[in-house]
C-alpha positions as CSV (number, residue, x, y, z in Angstrom):
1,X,80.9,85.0,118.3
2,X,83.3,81.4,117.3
3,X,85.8,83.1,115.5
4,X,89.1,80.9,114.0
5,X,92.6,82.4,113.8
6,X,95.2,80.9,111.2
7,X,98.6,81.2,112.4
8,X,99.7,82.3,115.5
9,X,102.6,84.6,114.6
10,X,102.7,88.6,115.8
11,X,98.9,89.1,114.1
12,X,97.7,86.3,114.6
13,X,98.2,86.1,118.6
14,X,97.5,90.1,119.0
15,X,93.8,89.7,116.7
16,X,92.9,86.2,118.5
17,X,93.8,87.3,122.3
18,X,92.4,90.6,121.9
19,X,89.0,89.3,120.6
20,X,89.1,86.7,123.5
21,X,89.3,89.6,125.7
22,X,85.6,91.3,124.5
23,X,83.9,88.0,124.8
24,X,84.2,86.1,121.9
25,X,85.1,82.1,121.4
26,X,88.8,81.9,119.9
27,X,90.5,78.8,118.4
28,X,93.7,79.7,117.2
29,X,95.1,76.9,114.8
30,X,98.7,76.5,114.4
31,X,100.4,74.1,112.0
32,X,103.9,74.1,114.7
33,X,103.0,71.4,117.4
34,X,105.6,72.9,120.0
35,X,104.1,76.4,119.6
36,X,100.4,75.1,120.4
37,X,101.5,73.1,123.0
38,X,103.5,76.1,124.7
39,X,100.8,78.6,123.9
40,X,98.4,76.1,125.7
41,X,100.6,76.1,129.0
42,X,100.5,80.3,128.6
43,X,103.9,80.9,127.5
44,X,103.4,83.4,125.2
45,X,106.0,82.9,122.2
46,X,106.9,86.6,121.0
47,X,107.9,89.5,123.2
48,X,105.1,91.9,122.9
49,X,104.4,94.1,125.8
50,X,101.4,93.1,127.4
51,X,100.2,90.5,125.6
52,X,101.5,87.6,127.8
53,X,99.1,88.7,130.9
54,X,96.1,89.1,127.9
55,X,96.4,85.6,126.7
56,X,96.5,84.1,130.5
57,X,93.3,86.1,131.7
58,X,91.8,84.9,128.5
59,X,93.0,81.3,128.5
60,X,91.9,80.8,132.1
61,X,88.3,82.3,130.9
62,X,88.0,79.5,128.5
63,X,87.9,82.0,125.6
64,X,91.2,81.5,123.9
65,X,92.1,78.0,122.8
66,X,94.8,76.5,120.5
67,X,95.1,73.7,118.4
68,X,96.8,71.6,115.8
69,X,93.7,69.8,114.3
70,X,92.2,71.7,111.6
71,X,88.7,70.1,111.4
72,X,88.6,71.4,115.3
73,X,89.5,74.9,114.4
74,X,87.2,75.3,111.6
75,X,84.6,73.3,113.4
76,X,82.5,76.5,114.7
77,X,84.2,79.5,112.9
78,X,81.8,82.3,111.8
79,X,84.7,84.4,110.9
80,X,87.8,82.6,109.4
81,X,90.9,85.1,109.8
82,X,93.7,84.4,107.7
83,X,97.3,85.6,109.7
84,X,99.8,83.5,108.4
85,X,102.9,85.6,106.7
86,X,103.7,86.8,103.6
87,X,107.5,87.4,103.5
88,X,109.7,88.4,100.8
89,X,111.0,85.8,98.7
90,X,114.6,85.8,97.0
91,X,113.1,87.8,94.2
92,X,111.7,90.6,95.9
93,X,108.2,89.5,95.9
94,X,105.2,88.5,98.3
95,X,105.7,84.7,99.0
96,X,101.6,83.8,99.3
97,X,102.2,80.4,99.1
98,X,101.0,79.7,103.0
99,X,98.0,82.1,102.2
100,X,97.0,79.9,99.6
101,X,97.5,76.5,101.4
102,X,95.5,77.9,103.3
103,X,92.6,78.8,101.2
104,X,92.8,74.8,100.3
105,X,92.4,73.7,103.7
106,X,89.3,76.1,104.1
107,X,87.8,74.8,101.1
108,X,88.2,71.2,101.5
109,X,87.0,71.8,105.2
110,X,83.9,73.5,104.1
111,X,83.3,70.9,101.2
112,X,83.9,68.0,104.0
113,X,81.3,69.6,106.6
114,X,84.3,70.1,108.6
115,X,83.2,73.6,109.2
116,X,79.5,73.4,110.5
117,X,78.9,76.7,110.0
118,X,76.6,77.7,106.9
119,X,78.2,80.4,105.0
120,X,81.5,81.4,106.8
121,X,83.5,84.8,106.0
122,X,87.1,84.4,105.4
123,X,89.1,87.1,106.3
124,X,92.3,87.6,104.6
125,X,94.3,89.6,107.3
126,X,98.0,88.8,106.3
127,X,99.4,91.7,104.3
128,X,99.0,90.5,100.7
129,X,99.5,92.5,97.2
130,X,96.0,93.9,95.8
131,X,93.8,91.3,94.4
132,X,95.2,88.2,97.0
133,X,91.9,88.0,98.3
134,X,90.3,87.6,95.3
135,X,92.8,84.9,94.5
136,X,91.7,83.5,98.1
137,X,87.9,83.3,97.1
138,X,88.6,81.5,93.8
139,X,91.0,78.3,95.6
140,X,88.2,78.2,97.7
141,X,85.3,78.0,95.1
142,X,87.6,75.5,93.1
143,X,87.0,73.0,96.1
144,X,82.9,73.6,96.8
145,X,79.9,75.1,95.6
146,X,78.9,75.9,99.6
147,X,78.1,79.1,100.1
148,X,81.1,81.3,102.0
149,X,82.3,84.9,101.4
150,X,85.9,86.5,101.6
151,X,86.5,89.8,103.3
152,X,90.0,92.0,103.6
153,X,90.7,93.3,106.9
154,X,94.9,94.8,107.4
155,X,96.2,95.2,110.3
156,X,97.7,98.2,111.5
157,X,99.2,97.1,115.2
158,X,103.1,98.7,115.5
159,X,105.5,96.1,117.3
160,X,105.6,97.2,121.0
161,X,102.5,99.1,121.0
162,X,100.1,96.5,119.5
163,X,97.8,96.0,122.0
164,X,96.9,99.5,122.4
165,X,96.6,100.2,119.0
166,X,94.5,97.0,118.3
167,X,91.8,98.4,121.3
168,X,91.8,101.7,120.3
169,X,92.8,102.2,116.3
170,X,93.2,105.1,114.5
171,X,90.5,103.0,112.1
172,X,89.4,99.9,111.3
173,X,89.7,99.2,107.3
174,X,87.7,96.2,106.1
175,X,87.0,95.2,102.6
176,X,84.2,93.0,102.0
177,X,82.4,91.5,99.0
178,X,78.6,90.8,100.6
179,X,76.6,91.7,103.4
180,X,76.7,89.3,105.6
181,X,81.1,90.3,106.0
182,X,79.6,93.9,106.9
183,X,77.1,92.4,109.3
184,X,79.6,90.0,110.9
185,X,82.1,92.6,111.5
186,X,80.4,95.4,112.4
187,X,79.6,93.2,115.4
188,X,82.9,92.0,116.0
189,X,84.4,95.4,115.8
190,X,81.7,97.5,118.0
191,X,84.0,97.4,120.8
192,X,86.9,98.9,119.6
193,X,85.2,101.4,117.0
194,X,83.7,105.1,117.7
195,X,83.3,107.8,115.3
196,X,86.6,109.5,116.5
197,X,88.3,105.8,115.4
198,X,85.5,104.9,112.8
199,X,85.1,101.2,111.1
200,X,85.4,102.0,107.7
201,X,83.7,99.6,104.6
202,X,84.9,99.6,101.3
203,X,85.7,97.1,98.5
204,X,88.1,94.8,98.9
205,X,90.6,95.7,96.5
206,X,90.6,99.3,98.1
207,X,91.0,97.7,101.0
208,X,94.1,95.7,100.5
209,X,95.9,98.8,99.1
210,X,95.1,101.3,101.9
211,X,97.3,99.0,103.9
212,X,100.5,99.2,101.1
213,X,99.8,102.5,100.6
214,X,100.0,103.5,104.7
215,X,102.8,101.9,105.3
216,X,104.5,102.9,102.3
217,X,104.0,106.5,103.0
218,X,105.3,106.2,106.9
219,X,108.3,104.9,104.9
220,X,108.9,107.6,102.7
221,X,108.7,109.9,106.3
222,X,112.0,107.9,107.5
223,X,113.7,108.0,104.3
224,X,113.0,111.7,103.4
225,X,114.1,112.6,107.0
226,X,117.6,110.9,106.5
227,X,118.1,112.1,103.3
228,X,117.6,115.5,104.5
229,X,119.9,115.0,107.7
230,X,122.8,114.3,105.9
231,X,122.5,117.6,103.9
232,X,122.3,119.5,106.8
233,X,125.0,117.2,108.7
234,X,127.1,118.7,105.9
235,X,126.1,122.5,105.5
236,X,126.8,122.5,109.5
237,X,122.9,122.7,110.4
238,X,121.4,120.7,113.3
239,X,118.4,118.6,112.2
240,X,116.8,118.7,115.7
241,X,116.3,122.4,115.0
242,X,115.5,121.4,111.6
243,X,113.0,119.0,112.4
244,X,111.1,121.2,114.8
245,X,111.0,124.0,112.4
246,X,109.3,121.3,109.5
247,X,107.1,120.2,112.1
248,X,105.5,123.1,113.5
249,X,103.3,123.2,109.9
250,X,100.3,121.1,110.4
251,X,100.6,119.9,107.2
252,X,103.6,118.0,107.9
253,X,103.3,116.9,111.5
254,X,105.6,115.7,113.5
255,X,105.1,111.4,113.2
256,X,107.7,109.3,112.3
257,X,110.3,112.3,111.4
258,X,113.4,110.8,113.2
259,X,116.5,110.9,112.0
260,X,118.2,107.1,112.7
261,X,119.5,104.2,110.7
262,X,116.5,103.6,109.0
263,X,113.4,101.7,109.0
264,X,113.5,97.8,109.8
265,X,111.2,95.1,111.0
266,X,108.3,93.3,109.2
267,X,106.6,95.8,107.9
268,X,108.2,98.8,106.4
269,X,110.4,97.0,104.2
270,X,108.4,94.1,103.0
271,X,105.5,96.4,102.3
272,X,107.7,99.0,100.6
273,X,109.2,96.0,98.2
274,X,105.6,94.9,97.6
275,X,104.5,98.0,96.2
276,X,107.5,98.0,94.0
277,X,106.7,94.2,93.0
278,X,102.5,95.9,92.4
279,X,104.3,98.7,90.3
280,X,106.1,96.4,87.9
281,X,103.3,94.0,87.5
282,X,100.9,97.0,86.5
283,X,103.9,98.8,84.0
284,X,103.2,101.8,86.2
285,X,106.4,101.9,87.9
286,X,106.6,103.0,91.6
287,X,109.6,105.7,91.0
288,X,109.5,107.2,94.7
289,X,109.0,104.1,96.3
290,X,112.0,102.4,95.1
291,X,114.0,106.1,96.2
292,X,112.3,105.3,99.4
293,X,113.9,101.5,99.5
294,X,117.0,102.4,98.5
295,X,117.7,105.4,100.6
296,X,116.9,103.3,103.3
297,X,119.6,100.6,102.4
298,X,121.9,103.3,101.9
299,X,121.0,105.2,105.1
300,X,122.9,102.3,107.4
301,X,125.5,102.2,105.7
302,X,126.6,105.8,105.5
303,X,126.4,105.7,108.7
304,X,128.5,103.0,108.9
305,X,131.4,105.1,107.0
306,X,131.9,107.2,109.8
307,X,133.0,104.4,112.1
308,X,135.1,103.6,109.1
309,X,136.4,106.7,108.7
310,X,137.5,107.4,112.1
311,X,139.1,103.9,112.4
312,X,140.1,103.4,109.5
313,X,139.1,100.6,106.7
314,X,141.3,97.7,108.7
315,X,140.2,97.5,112.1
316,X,141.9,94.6,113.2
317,X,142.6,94.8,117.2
318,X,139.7,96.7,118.0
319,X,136.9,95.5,119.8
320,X,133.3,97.6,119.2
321,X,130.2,97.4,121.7
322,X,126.9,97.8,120.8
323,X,123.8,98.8,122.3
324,X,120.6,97.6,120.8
325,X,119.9,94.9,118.2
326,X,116.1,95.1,117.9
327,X,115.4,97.0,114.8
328,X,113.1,99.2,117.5
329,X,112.8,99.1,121.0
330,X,109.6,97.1,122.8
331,X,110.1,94.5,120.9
332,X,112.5,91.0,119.9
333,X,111.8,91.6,116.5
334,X,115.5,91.3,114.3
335,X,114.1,91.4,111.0
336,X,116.0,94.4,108.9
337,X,117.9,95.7,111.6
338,X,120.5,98.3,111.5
339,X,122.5,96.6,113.8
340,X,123.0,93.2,111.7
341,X,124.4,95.3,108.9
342,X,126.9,97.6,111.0
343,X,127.9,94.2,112.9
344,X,128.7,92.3,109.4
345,X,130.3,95.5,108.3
346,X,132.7,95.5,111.7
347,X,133.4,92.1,111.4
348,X,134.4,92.2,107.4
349,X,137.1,94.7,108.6
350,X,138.4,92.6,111.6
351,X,136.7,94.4,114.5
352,X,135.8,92.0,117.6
353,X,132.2,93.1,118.8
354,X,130.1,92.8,121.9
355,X,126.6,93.1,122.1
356,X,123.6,94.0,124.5
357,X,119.7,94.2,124.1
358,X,117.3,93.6,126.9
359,X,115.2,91.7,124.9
360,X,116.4,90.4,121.6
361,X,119.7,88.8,122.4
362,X,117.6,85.5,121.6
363,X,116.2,86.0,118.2
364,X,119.3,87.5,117.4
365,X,121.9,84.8,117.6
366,X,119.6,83.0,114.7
367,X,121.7,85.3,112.8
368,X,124.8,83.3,113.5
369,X,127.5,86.1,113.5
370,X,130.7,85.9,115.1
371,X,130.1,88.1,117.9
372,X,130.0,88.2,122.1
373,X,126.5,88.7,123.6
374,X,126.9,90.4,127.3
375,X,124.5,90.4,129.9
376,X,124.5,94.1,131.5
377,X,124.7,97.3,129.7
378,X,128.1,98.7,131.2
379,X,130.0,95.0,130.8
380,X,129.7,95.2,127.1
381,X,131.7,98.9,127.3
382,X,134.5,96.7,128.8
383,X,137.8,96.9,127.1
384,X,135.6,98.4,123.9
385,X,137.2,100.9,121.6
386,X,134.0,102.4,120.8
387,X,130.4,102.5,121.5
388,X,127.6,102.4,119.0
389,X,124.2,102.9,120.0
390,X,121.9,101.2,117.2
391,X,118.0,100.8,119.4
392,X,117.1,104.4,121.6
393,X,115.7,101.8,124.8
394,X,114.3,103.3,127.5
395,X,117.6,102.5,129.3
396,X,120.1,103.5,127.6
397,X,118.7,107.5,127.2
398,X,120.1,108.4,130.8
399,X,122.8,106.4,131.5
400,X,125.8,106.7,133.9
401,X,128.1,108.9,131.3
402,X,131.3,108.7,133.8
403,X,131.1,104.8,134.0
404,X,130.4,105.0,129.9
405,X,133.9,107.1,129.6
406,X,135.8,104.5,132.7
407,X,134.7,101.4,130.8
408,X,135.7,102.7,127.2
409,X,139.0,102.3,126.2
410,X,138.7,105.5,124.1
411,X,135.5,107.8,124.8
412,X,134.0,108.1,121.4
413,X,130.3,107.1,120.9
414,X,128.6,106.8,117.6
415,X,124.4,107.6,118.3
416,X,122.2,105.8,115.6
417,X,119.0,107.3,116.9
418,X,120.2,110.9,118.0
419,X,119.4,109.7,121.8
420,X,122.0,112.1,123.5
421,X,122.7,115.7,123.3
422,X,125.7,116.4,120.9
423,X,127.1,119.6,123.1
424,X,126.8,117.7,126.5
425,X,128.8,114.7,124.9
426,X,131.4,117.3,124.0
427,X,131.3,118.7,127.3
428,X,131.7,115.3,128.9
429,X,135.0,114.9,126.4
430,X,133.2,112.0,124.5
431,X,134.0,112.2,120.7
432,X,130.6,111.9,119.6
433,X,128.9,111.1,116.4
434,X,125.3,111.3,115.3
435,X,122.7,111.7,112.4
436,X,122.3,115.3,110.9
437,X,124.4,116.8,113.1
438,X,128.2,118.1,112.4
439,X,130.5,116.3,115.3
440,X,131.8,119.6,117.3
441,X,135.5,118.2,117.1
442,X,135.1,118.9,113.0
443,X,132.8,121.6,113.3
444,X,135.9,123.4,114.9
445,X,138.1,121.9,112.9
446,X,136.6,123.6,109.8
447,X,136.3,126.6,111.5
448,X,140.0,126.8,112.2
């Protein structure tokens, strides 16, 4: 099949290289002439495990091209997929305002004979607010009385892991208005579907809000677990034990229950806010989702009162090293993470900080803040007064604990994502903080 991809940003590269890689024809049209032009030479322009050595083997089989020129992209699409993004704007809402310029260059492209194809499906796969593609369908009919159908098809690919979960989903949601979007993407899909991960039809509207409503729901799991590990943080209860006894019930299950600093990235918060946006439109107000937002704001900055509180509101003179500025590991991706927030907060109360991440050290100086990036995990601990761990990496879960301590100035640690064991760190003579869990220096402290 000739299938076009609009926008080349995390979606758009995984869903263009990965149907490239079954056999289908690819153009991916980008409006950023450096990006195509890079992308063309096989420099793949987001970290995304993977994905780099997918879009070479498919380049080099001349199934996965890139361009500028919108009358080439549109030229032989069958399938039009919409992936441009849809981030949150000052006021909290959905910005469609590239999904819709979009929508006008498809229409003006079908009305022109740009696109040769007779009776295209658009396919809006940005995540957009229930009834976007709707909106979508009518730009497009403003512009020509060609025939052409619009489909909804979210995406459900987790940064880090998004080529495995585009080849083998848990499902495969599509919303479509007509028969010919079934017929199209039935066959476009038949690789990646079985009954165990079944492509499921529905209308469109349905379709758009089984994506809100997933997310959403992933996001209440990371909120709710917080919540509950700072009650047991103070009643003196471990939430590791905690956690396993909740998630032994097959009910609850044991998925995205992790105490930390809360959810970041793209997704969870955007998607949270848009349902809150869908809520207020409606007058049926969205009462648990905003608990879920705002827990989640709050969760990163509780944590952040420990430091505070063991340091001291004025922290002038010290110098703090972080581990981690991802908002998860696997990935560059900066957008809501922790760490920005418990950086600002160090540097509002005069702390000097230095910072390492494997990966994201580039998208994170876009950020601009005051801080010292270092190169190697165990230079950062030099001269530090503290460490605080913000991503769990793979490295940093069995590190060298006597070079930690030599590096250190002082040996106290503060875990955003529960990595280590509290009673080893105590053994060790670390002073060690982490979520849901009373530090053993005041848990004997109260005791006394």
């Amino acid at each position: 099949m000739n299938l076009t991809i609009v926008g080349s940003g995390y979606v758009g590269l995984v869903t263009g290289t990965c149907f490239a890689n079954t056999g289908n024809q690819v153009t991916c049209l980008d409006i950023n002439p450096d990006r195509v032009a890079m992308m063309r030479r096989g420099e793949c322009p987001i970290f995304e495990p993977g994905l780099a050595e997918l879009m070479t083997r498919n380049i080099e089989a001349d199934r996965l091209h890139f361009t500028g020129d919108r009358d080439e992209a549109y030229g032989n699409g069958e399938l039009i997929f919409i992936c441009v993004g849809t981030p949150t704007g000052a006021d909290g809402r959905s910005d469609l305002s590239a999904v819709m310029a979009v929508a006008r260059d498809i229409g003006e492209a079908i009305e022109s004979g740009a696109c040769k194809v007779k009776d295209p499906v658009i396919v809006v796969k940005s995540t957009v607010p229930v009834g976007t593609t709707a909106k979508v369908r009518d730009v497009i009919a403003g512009l020509t009385k060609k025939p052409f159908s619009v489909a909804d098809n979210p995406e459900f690919l987790k940064e880090g892991d998004a080529i495995k979960d585009f080849q083998v989903p848990d499902r495969v949601v599509c919303g479509v208005e007509r028969e010919r979007g079934r017929v199209l993407l039935s066959k476009l899909y038949e690789p990646f579907v079985s009954p165990a991960n079944p492509l499921m039809f529905m209308d469109i509207e349905s379709s758009e809000m089984v994506k809100y409503a997933s997310n959403a729901m992933l996001a209440c799991k990371i909120s709710f677990v917080n919540e509950i590990a700072r009650l047991a943080e103070h009643y003196g209860a471990d939430i590791a034990r905690v956690r396993e006894g909740m998630c032994a019930d097959k009910r609850i299950g044991d998925k995205f229950l992790f105490p930390g600093l809360g959810y970041g990235g793209s997704c969870f918060p955007k998607d949270t806010l848009a349902v809150i946006e869908m809520g207020q439109d409606s007058g049926i107000p969205c009462l648990l989702n905003e608990a879920v937002h705002d827990v989640n704001q709050a969760q990163r900055h509780w944590f952040f009162a420990r430091i505070a509180k063991h340091f001291g509101d004025d922290m002038n003179g010290k110098t703090i090293a972080i581990w981690g500025l991802a908002f998860k590991p696997r990935t560059d991706d900066v957008r809501e993470a922790p760490a920005k927030t418990i950086i600002e907060e160090l540097l509002n109360r005069g702390a000097s900080v230095q910072a390492f991440d494997p990966i994201a050290r580039h998208t994170f100086t876009e950020y601009g803040l005051d801080i010292k990036y270092i190169d190697d995990m165990y230079d950062c601990l030099s001269d530090a007064d503290a460490l605080i761990l913000c991503t769990e990496w793979d490295e940093f879960r069995s590190p060298d604990f006597n070079r930690i301590k030599s590096c250190l100035n002082e040996p106290v640690i503060f875990d955003g994502r529960n990595v280590w064991h509290d009673d080893k760190m105590a053994d060790q003579g670390f002073t060690y903080y982490s979520i849901g869990r009373r530090p053993q220096h005041e848990a004997v402290e109260s005791n006394s």
